[in-house]
KELOLUM-604123 format. One line per 3 residues: number of its first residue (from 1); their letters; for each residue x, y, z of C-alpha. Coordinates in steps of 0.05 Angstrom, whole numbers. Layout:
! residues N
NUM> a> X/Y/Z; ...;
//
This chain:
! residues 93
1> xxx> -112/420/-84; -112/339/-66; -131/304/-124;
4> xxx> -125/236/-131; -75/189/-149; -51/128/-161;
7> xxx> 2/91/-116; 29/30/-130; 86/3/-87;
10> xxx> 124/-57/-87; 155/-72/-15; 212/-111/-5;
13> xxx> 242/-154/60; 211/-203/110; 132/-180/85;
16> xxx> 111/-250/73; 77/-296/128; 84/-237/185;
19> xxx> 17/-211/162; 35/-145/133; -26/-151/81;
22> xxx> -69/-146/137; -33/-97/170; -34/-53/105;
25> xxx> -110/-61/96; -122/-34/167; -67/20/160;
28> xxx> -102/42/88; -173/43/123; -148/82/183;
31> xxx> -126/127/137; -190/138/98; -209/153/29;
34> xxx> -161/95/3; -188/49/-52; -139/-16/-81;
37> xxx> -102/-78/-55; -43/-107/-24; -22/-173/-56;
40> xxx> 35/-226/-46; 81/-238/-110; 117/-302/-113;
43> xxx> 189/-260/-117; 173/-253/-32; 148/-179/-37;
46> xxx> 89/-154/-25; 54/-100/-77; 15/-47/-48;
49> xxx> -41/-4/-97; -71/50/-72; -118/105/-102;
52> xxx> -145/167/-64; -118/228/-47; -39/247/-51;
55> xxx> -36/262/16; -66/194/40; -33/149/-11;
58> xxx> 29/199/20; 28/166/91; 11/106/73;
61> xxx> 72/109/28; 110/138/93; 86/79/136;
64> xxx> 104/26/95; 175/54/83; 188/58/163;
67> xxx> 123/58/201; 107/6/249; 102/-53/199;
70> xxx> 103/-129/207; 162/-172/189; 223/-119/160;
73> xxx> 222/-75/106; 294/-71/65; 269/-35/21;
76> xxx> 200/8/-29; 201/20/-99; 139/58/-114;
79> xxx> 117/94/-179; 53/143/-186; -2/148/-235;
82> xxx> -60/166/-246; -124/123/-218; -155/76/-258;
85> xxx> -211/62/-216; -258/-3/-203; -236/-8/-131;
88> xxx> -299/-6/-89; -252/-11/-14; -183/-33/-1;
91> xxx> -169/-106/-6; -130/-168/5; -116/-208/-53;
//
């Protein structure tokens, strides 16, 4: 069973100004079936949300910890819940 989920991850290292948002966004539509954002946080790290099924939000969780990523990751603190919703496609804010 793949039920849905919530990721929300909050990525750490050189992810500002190399654009890794970007990079996220088309990773998380490559994907498929991935709903939420990446956003820049003024502490330099970038916070990822994703909703859709585990074993999507699973590799996208798996790139951004050592895929092919923009800039250099040190470091991914993620936690998972359950969706909320209100996500129509997966966005840059």
């Amino acid at each position: 069973m793949n039920t849905d989920v919530r990721l929300t991850a909050w990525v750490r290292g050189k992810v500002q100004g190399v654009g890794f948002r970007w990079f996220t966004r088309a990773r998380a539509l490559e994907i498929g079936g991935l709903r939420g954002f990446a956003l820049n946080l003024e502490d330099g790290r970038v916070q990822v949300v994703a909703e859709g099924p585990r074993d999507a939000c699973q590799e996208l969780l798996e790139w951004l910890v050592k895929g092919d990523t923009p800039g250099k990751v040190d470091g991914v603190t993620e936690i998972w819940t359950t969706p909320r919703g209100g996500y129509e496609s997966f966005a840059i804010r």
